[in-house]
NULOVO-480386 format. One record per residue: x, y, z of N, C-alpha, C in turn; residue in one letter; chain. Coordinates in Angstrom, 1 decimal, m for minus. Atoms other than C-alpha are relative to their C-alpha. Layout:
<nodes>
<n.xx=X, n.yy=Y, n.zz=Z, ca.xx=X, ca.yy=Y, ca.zz=Z, c.xx=X, c.yy=Y, c.zz=Z, res=A, chain=A>
...
</nodes>
This chain:
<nodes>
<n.xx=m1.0, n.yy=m0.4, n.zz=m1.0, ca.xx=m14.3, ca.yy=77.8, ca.zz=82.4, c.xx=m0.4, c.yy=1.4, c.zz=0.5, res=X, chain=A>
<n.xx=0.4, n.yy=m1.2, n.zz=m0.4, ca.xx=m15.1, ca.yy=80.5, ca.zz=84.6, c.xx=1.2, c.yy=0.2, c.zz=0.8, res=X, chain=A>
<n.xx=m1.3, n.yy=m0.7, n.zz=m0.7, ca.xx=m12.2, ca.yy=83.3, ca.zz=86.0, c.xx=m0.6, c.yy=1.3, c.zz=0.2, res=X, chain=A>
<n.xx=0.0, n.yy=m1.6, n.zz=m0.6, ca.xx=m11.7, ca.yy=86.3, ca.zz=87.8, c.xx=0.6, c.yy=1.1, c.zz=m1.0, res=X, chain=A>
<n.xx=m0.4, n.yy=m1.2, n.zz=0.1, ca.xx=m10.8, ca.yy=89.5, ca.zz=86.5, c.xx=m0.4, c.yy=1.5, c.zz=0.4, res=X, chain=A>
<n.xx=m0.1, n.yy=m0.9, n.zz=m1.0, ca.xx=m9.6, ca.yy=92.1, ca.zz=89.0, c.xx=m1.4, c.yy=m0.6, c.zz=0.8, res=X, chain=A>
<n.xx=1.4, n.yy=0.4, n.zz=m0.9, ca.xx=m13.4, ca.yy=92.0, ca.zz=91.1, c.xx=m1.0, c.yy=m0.5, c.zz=m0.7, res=X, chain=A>
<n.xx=1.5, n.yy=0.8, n.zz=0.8, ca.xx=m15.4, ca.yy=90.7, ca.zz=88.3, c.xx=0.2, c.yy=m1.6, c.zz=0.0, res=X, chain=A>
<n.xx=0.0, n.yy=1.5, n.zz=0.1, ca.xx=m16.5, ca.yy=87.3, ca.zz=87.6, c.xx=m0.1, c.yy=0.0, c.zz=m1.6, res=X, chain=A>
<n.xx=m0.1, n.yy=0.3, n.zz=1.9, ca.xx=m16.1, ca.yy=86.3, ca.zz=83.8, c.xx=m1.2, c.yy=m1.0, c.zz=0.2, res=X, chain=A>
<n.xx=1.4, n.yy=1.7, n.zz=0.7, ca.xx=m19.6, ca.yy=84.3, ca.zz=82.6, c.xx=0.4, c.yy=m0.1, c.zz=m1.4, res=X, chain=A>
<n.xx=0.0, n.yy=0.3, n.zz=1.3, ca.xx=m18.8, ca.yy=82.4, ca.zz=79.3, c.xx=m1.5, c.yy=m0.1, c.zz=m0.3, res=X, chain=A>
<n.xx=1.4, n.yy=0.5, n.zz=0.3, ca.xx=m22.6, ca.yy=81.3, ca.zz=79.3, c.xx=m0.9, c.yy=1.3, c.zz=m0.6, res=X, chain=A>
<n.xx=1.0, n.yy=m0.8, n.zz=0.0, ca.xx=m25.1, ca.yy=83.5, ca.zz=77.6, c.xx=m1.5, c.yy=0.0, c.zz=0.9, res=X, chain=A>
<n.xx=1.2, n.yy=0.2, n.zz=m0.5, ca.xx=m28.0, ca.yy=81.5, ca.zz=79.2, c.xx=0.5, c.yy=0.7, c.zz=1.5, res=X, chain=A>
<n.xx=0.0, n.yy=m0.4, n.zz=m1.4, ca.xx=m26.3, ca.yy=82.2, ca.zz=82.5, c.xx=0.4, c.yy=1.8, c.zz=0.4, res=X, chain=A>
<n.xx=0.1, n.yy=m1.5, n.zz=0.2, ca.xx=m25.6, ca.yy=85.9, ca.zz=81.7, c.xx=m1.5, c.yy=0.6, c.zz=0.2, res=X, chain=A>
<n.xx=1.6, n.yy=0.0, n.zz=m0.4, ca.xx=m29.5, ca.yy=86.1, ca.zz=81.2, c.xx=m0.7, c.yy=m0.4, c.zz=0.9, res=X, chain=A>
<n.xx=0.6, n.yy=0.2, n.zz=m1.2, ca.xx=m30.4, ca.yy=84.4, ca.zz=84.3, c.xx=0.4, c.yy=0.9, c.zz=0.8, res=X, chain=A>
<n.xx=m1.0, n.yy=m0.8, n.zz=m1.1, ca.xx=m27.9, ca.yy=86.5, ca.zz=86.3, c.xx=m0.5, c.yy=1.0, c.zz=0.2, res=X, chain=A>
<n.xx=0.5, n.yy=m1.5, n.zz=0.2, ca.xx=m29.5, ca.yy=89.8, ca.zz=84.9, c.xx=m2.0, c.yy=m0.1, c.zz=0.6, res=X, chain=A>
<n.xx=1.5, n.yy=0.5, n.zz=m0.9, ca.xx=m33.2, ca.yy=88.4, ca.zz=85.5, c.xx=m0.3, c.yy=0.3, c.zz=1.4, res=X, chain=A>
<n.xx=m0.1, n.yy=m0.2, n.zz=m1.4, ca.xx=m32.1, ca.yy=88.1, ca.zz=89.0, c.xx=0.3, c.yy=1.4, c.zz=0.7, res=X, chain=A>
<n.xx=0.1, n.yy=m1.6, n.zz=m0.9, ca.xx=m31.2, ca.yy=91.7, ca.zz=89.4, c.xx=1.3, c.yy=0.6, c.zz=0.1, res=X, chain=A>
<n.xx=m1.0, n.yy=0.0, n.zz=m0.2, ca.xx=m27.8, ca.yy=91.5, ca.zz=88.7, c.xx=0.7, c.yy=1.1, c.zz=m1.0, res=X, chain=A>
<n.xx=m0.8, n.yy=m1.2, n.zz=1.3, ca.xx=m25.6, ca.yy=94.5, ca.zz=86.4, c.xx=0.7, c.yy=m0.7, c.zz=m0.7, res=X, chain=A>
<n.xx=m1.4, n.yy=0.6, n.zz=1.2, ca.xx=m23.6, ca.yy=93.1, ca.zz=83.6, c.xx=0.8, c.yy=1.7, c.zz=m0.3, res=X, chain=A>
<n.xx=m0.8, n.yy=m0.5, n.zz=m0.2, ca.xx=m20.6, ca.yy=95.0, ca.zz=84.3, c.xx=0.5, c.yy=0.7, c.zz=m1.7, res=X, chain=A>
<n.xx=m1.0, n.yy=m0.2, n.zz=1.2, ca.xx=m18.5, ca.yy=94.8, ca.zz=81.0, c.xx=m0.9, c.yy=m1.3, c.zz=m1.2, res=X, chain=A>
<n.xx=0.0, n.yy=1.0, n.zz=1.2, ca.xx=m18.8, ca.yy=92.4, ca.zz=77.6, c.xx=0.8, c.yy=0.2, c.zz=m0.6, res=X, chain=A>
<n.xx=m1.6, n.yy=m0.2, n.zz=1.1, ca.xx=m15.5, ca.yy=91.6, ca.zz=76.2, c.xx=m0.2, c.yy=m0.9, c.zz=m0.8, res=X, chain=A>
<n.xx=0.3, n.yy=1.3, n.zz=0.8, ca.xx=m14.5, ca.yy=89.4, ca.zz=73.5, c.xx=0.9, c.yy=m1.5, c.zz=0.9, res=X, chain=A>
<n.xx=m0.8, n.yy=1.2, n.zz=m0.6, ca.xx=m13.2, ca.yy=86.0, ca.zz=74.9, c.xx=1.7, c.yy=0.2, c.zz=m1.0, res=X, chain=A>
<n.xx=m1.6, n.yy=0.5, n.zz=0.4, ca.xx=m9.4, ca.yy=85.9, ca.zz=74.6, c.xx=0.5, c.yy=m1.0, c.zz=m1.0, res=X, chain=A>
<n.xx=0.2, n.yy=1.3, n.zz=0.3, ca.xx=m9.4, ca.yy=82.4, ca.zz=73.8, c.xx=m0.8, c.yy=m0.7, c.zz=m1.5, res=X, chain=A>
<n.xx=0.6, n.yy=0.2, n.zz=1.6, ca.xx=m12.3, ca.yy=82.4, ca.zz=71.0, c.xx=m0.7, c.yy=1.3, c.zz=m0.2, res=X, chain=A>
<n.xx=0.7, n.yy=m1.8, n.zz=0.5, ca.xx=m12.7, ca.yy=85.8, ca.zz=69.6, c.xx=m1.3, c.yy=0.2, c.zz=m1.1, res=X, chain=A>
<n.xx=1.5, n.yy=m0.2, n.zz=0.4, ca.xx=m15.9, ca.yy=84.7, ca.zz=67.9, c.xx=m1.0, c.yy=m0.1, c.zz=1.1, res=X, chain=A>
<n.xx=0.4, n.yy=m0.3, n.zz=m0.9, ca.xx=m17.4, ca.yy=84.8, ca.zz=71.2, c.xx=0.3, c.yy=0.7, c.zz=1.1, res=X, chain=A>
<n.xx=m0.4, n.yy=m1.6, n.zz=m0.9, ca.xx=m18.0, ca.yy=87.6, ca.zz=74.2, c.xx=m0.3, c.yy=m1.2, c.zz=1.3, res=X, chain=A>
<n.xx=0.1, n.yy=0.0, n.zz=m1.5, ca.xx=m17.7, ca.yy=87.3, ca.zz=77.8, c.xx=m0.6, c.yy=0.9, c.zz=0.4, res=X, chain=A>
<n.xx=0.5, n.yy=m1.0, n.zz=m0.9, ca.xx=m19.6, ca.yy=88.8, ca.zz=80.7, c.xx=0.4, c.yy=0.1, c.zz=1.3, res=X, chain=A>
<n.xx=m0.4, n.yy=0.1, n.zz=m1.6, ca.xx=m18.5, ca.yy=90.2, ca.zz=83.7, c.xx=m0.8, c.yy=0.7, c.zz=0.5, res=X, chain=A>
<n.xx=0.7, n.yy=m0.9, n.zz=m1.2, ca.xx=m20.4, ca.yy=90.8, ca.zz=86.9, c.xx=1.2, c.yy=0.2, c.zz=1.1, res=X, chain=A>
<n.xx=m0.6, n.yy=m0.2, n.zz=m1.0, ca.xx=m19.3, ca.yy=92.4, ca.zz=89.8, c.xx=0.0, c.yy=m1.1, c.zz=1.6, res=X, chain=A>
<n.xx=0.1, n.yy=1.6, n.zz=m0.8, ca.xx=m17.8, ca.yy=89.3, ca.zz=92.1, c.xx=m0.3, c.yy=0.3, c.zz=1.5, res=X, chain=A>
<n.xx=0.5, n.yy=m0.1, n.zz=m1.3, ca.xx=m20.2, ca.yy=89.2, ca.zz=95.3, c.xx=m0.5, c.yy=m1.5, c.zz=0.2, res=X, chain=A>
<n.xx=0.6, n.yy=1.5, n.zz=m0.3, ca.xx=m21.1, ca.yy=86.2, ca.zz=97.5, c.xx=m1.9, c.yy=m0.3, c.zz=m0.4, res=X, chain=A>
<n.xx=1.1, n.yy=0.3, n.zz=0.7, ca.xx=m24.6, ca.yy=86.9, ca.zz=96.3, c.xx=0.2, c.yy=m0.5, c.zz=m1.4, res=X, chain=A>
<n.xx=m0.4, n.yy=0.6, n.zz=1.4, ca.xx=m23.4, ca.yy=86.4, ca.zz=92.8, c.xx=0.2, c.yy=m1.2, c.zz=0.2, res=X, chain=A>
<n.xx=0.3, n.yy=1.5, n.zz=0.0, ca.xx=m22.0, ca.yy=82.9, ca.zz=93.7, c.xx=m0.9, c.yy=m0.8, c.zz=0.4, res=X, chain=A>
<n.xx=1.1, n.yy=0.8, n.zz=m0.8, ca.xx=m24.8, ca.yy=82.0, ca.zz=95.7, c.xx=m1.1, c.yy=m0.5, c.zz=m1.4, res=X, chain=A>
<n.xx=1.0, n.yy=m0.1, n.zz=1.2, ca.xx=m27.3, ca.yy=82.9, ca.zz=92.2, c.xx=0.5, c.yy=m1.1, c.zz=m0.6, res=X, chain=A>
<n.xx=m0.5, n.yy=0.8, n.zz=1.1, ca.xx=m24.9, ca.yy=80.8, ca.zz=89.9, c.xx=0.5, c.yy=m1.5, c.zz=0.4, res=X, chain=A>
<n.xx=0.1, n.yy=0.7, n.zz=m0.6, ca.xx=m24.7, ca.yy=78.0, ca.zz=92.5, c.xx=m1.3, c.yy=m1.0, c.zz=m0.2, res=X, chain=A>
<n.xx=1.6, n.yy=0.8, n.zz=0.4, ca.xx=m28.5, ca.yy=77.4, ca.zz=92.4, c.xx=m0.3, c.yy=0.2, c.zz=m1.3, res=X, chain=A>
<n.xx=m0.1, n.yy=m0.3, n.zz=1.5, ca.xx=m28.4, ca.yy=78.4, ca.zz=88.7, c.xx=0.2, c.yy=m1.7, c.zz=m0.5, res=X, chain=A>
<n.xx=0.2, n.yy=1.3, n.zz=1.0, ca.xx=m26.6, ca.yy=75.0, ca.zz=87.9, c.xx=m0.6, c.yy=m0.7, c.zz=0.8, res=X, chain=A>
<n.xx=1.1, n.yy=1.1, n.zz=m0.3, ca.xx=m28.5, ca.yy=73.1, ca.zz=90.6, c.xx=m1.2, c.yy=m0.2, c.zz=m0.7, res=X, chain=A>
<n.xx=1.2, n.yy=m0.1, n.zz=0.5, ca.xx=m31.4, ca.yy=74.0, ca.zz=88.9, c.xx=0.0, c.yy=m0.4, c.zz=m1.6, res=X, chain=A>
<n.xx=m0.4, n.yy=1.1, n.zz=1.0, ca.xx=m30.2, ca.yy=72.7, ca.zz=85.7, c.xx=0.4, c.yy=m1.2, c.zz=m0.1, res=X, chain=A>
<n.xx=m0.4, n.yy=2.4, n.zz=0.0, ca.xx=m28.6, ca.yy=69.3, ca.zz=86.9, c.xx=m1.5, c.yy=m0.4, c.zz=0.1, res=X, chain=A>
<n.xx=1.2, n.yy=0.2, n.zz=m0.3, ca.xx=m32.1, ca.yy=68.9, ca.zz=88.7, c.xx=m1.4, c.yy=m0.1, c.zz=m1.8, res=X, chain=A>
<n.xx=0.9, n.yy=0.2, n.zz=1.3, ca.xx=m34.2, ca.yy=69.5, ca.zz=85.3, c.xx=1.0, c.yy=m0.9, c.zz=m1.5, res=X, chain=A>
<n.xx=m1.1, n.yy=0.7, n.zz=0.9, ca.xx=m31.4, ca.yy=67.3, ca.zz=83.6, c.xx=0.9, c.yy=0.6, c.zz=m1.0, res=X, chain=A>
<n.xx=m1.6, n.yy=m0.5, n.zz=0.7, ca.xx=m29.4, ca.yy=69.1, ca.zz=81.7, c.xx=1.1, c.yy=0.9, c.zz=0.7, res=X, chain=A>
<n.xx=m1.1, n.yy=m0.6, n.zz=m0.4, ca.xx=m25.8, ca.yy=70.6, ca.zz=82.3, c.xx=0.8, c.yy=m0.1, c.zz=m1.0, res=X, chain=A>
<n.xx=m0.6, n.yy=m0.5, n.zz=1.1, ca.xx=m23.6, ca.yy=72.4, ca.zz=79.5, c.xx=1.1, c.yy=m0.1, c.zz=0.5, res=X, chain=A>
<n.xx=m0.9, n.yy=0.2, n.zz=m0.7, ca.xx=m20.3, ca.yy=70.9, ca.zz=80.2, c.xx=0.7, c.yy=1.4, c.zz=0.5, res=X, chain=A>
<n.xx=m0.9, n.yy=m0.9, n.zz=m0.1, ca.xx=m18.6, ca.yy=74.3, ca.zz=79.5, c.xx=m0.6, c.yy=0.6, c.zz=1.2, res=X, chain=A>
<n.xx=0.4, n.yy=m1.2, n.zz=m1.1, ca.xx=m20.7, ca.yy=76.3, ca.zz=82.7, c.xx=0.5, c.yy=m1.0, c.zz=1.4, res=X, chain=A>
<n.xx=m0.2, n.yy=0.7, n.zz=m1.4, ca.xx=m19.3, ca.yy=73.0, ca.zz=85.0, c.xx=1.5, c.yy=0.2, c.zz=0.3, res=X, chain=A>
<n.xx=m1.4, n.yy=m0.1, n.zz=0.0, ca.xx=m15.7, ca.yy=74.0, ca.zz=84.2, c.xx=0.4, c.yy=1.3, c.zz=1.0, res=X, chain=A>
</nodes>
């Protein structure tokens, strides 16, 4: 599941944390998830370039066949 907070974007995905940054992007913050406090969250700052990245991100995963249900939520 991906959500807003205030201007960021929340990434649960580590792989897509690491593409994000690849691409040129700042990782904002790293909190712990609310939800499962054995795992962290990443927030970038929410720009239409950001969606555009994480757009072709999962195309580019359906396309090589895989997709991690939790990054389709």
């Amino acid at each position: 599941m991906q959500y807003q907070d205030k201007n960021h974007y929340v990434v649960k995905s580590m792989y897509l944390c690491r593409h994000l940054q690849q691409e040129g992007f700042e990782l904002k913050k790293v909190k712990v998830n609310k939800f499962y406090p054995r795992h962290n969250v990443y927030l970038f700052e929410h720009t239409d370039e950001l969606m555009k990245a994480i757009t072709e991100y999962r195309q580019m995963k359906e396309e090589a066949g895989y997709c991690n249900p939790r990054e389709q939520q």
